[in-house]
C-alpha positions as CSV (number, residue, x, y, z in Angstrom):
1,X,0.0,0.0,0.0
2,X,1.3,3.7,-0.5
3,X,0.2,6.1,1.7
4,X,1.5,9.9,2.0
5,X,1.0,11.6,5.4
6,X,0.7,14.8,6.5
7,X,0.0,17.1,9.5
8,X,-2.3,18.9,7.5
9,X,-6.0,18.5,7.8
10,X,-8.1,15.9,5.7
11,X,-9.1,19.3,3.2
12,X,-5.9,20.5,2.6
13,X,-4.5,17.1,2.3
14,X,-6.9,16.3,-0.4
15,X,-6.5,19.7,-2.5
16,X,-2.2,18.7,-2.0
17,X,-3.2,15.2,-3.6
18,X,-5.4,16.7,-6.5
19,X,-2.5,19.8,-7.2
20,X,0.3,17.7,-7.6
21,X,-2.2,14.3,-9.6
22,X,-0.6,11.9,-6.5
23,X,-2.0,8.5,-7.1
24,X,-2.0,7.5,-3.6
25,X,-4.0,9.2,-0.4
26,X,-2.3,11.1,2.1
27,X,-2.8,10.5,5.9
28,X,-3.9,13.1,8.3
29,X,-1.3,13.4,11.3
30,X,-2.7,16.3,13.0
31,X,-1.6,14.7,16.0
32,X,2.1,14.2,14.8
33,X,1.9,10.9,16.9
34,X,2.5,9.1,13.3
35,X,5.4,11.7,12.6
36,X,6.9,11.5,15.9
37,X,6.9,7.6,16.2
38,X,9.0,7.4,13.1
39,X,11.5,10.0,13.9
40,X,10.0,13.1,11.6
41,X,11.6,15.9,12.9
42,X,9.1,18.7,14.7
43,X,9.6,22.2,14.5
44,X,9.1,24.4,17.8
45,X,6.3,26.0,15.9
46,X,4.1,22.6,15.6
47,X,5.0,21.9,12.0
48,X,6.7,19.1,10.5
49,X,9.8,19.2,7.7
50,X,9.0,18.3,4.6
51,X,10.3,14.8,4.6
52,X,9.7,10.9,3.2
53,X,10.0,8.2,4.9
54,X,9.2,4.7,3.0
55,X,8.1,2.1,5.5
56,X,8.0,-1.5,4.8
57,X,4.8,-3.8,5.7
58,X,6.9,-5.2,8.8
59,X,6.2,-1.3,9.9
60,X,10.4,-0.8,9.8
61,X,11.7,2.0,7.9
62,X,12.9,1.0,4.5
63,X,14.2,4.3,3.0
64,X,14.5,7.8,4.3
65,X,14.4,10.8,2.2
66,X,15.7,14.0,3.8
67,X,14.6,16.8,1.1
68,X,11.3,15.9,-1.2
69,X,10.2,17.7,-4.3
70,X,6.1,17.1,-4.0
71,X,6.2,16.8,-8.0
72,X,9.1,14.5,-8.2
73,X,9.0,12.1,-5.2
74,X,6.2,10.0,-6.4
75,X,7.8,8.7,-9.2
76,X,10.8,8.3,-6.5
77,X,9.4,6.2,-4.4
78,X,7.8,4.2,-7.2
79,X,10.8,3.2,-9.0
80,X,12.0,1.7,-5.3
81,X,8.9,-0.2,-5.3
């Protein structure tokens, strides 16, 4: 399964999915817990950097990607699939 995920509400996730034609859905983290538990670093101001992390069905981190381009990473992660 590939799944994106963001802090971002469910809305603004869905417009991000739409603008940049992803063909997977995108989490809602609002919580960070899903962030936090797989060592996404959190600002002081609440948010998130803008980073990938591809997780393998045993739940263990496969790749990590430190800087993402939202138009590029897709096909990224793909061609690792």
């Amino acid at each position: 399964m590939i799944l994106g995920c963001s802090i971002d509400k469910p809305a603004a996730n869905k417009a991000f999915k739409e603008k940049f034609d992803f063909a997977f859905d995108l989490l809602s983290d609002e919580t960070t817990e899903m962030s936090k538990a797989y060592g996404v670093p959190i600002r002081d101001n609440g948010m998130t950097t803008r980073v990938s992390v591809l997780i393998g069905p045993d739940g263990k981190i496969v790749k990590w990607f430190a800087e993402v381009s939202p138009a590029d990473h897709p096909d990224e992660v793909l061609a690792l699939l």
